[in-house]
C-alpha positions as CSV (number, residue, x, y, z in Angstrom):
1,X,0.0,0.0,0.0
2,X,1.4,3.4,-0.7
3,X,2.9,5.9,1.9
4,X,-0.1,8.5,2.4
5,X,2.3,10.1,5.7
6,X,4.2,12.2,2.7
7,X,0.7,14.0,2.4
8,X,0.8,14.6,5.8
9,X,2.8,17.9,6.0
10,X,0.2,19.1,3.4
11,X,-1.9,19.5,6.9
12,X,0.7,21.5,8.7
13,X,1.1,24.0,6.0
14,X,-2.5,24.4,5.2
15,X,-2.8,25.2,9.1
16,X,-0.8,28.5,8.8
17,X,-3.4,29.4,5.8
18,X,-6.6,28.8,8.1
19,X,-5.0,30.7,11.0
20,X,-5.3,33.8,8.5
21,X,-9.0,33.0,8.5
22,X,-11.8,33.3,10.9
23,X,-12.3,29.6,11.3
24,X,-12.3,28.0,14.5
25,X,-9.2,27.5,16.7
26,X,-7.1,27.6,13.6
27,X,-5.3,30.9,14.5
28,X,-4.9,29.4,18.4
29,X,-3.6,26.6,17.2
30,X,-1.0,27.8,14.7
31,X,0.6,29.9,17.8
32,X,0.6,26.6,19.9
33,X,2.3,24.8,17.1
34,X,4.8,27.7,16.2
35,X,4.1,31.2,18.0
36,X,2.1,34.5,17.6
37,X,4.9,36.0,15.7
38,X,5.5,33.2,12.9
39,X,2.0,33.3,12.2
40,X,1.8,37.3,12.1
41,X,5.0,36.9,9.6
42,X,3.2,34.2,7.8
43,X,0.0,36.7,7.6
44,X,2.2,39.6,6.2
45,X,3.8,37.4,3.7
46,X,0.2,36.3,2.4
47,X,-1.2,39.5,2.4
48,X,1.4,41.1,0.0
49,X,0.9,38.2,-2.9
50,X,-1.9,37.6,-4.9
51,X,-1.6,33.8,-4.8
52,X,-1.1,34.2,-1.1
53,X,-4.5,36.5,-0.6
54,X,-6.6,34.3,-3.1
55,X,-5.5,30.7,-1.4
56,X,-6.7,32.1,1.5
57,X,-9.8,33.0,0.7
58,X,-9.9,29.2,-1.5
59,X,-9.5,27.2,1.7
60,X,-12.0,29.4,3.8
61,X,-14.9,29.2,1.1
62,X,-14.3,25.4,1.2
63,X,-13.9,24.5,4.8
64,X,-17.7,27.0,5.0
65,X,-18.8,24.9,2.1
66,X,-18.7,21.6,4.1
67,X,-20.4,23.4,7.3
68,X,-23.1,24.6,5.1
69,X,-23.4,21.0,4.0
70,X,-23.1,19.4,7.4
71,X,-26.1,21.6,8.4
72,X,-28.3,20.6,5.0
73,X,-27.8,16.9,5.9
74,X,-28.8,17.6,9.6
75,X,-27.0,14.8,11.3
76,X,-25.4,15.3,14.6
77,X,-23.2,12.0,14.2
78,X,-20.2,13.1,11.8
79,X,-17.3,11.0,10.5
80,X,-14.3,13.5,9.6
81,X,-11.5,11.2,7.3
82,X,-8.1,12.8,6.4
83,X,-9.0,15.6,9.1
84,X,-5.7,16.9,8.9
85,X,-5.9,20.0,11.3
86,X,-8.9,21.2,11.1
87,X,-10.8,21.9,14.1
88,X,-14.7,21.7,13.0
89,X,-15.5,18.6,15.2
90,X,-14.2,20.7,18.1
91,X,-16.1,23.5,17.5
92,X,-19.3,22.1,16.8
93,X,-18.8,19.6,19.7
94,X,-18.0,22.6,22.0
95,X,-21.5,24.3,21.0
96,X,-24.0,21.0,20.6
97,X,-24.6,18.6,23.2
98,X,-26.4,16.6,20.5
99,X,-23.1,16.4,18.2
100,X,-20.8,13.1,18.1
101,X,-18.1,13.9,16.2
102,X,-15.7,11.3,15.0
103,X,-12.2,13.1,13.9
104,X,-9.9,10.5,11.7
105,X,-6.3,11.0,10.0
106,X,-3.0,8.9,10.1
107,X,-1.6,8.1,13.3
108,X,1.1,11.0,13.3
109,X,-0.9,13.7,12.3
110,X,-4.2,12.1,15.0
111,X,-1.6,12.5,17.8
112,X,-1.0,16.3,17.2
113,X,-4.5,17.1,16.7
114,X,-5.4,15.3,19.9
115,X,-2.8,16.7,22.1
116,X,-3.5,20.3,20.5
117,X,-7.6,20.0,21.5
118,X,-6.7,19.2,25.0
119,X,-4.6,22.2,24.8
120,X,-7.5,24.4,23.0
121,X,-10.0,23.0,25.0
122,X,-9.6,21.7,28.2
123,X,-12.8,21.9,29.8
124,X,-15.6,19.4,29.5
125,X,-17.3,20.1,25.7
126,X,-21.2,20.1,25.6
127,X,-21.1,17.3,22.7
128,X,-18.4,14.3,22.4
129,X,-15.4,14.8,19.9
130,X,-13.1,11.4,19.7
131,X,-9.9,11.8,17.5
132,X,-8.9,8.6,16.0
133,X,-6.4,7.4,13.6
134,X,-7.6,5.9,10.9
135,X,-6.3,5.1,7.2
136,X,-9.8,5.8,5.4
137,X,-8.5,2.8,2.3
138,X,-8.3,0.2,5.2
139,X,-11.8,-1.1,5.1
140,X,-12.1,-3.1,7.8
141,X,-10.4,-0.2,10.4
142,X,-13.5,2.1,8.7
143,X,-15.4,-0.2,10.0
144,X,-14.3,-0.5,13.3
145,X,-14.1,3.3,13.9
146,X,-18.1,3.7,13.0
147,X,-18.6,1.4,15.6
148,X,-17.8,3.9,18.1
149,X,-20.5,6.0,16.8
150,X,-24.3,5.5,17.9
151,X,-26.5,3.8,15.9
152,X,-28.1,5.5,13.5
153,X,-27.7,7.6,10.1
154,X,-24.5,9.6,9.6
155,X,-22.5,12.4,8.1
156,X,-18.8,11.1,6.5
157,X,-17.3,14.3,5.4
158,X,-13.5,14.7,3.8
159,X,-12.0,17.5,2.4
160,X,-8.3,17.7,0.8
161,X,-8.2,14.1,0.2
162,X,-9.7,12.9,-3.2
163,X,-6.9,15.0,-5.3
164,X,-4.2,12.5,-3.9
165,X,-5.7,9.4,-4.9
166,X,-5.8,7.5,-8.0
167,X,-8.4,6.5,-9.6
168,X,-8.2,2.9,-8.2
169,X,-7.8,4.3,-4.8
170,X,-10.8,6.5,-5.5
171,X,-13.1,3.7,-6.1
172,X,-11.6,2.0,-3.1
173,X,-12.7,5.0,-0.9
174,X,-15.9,5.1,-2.6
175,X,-16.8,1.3,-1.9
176,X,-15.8,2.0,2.0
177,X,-17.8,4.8,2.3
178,X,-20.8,3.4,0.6
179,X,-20.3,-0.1,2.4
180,X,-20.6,2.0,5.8
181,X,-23.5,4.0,4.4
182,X,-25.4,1.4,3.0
183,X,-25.7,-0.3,6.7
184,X,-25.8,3.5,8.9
185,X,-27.6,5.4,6.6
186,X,-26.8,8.9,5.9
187,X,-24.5,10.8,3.6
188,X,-20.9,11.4,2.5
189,X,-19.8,15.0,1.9
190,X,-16.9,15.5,0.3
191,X,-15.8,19.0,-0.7
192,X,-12.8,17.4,-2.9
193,X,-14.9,17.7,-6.4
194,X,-11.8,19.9,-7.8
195,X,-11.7,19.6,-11.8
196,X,-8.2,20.2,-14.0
197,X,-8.2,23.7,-15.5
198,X,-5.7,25.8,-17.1
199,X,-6.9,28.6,-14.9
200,X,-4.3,27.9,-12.3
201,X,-2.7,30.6,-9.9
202,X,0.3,31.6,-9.5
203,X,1.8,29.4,-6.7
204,X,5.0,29.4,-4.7
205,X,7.7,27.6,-5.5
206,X,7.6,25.1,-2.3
207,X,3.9,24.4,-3.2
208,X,4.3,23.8,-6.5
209,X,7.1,21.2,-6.0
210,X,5.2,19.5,-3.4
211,X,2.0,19.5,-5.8
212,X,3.8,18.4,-8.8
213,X,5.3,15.4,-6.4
214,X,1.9,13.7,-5.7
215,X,0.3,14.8,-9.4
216,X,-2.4,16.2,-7.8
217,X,-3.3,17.7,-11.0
218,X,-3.7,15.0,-13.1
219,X,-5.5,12.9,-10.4
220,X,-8.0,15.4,-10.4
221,X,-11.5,15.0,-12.2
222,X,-11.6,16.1,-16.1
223,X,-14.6,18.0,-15.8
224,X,-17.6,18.2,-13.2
225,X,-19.3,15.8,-15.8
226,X,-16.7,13.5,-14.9
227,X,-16.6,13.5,-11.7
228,X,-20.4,13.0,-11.6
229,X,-19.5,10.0,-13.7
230,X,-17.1,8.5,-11.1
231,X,-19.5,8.7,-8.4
232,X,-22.3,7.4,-10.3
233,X,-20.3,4.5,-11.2
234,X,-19.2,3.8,-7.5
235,X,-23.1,3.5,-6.8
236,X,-23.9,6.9,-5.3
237,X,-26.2,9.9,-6.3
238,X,-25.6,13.7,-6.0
239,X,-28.0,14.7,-4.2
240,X,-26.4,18.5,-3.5
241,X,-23.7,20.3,-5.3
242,X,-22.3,23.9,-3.5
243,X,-20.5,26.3,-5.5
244,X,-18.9,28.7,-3.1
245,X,-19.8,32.3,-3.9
246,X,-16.8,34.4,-4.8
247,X,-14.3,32.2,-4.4
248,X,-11.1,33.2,-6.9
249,X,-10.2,29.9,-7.9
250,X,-13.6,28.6,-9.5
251,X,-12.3,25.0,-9.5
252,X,-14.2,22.8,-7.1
253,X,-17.6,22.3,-5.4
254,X,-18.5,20.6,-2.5
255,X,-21.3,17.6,-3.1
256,X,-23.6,15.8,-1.1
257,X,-23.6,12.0,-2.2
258,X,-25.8,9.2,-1.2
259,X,-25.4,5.3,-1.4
260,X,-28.2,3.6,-4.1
């Protein structure tokens, strides 16, 4: 099986973006990580760029998109895979008592976020957050992480995850999460539904070598038609697409798919 753990720093990185952002804990937890002034450096440095403004504002309208989505489907029991460092389970945990949010990602980057929401949050939350590791292409540890959720439907979200895949390890994410759904009920949201496009920005030269090192854009989808293709073929239905408003890089929606 391939070594996902190079994508991992791909979570660290995109951290530093969200703290520039107003979404949850993301500034807190960038100054935890590496300190107020490497993230006020960091926010200077983004501010002066086009390509550092405009990925900003990218990551923001797509980490909104899969609230908005999350709150369309209406479950309280969520399955985060490939979390990476995003804090949405805690926040919503720390404002619902109905919420049971399951937060996955490989072992190394699972420990940091876990020791980082004791840090962010160390009183009792009003909902349950477990963090987990979890390889989302192992079929049977899926399986055995939904077990720790309560019966009944649920929400499997992912975002930044589908662009590293292949196509065969597309359709083997697909079967898990539609094996899962077909038995729980529910949804999976993924806001990953980016298409190639010679519309690209500008990028720095560290992202662009770390982006041309996993193809990411050849393993994305060929157009929207295809990707509605893919998932058609995997046995699911899209039941929602979101096309963030003004977002400056009009190459991805976030869909709401549901097992047939």
């Amino acid at each position: 099986m391939r070594d996902f753990s190079t994508i991992s720093p791909s979570a660290k990185s995109l951290l530093m973006v969200r703290a520039q952002t107003s979404l949850p804990f993301a500034r807190q937890a960038a100054e935890l990580l590496w300190g107020a002034s490497a993230v006020q450096e960091a926010e200077r440095d983004t501010g002066s760029t086009p390509w550092g403004v405009g990925r900003r504002a990218h990551f923001e309208h797509r980490a909104r998109s899969i609230d908005a989505a999350i709150e369309a489907v209406g479950s309280p029991r969520i399955l985060e895979l490939a979390a990476g460092l995003s804090f949405r389970g805690l926040d919503m945990a720390g404002r619902r008592a109905d919420v049971i949010y399951l937060d996955t990602d490989l072992p190394e980057i699972a420990a940091t976020k876990a020791n980082l929401v004791e840090r962010l949050h160390p009183a009792p939350l009003l909902g349950t957050l477990l963090v987990r590791p979890l390889d989302a292409l192992d079929a049977a540890a899926l399986r055995a992480v939904v077990d720790l959720v309560p019966e009944g439907p649920i929400a499997i979200v992912q975002e930044g995850l589908l662009m590293y895949l292949d196509d065969a390890e597309k359709a083997k994410l697909a079967a898990n999460v539609r094996e899962v759904l077909l038995v729980r009920g529910g949804a999976w949201i993924t806001a990953d539904v980016y298409i190639r496009s010679p519309l690209q920005p500008h990028r720095d030269e560290r992202t662009t070598k770390f982006l041309e090192q996993h193809r990411v854009e050849e393993k994305k989808f060929a157009d929207f038609a295809a990707a509605a293709s893919f998932f058609e073929s995997q046995g699911f239905a899209v039941a929602r697409r979101l096309s963030p408003e003004n977002d400056p890089w009009p190459v991805r929606q976030t869909w709401v798919l549901e097992a047939r």
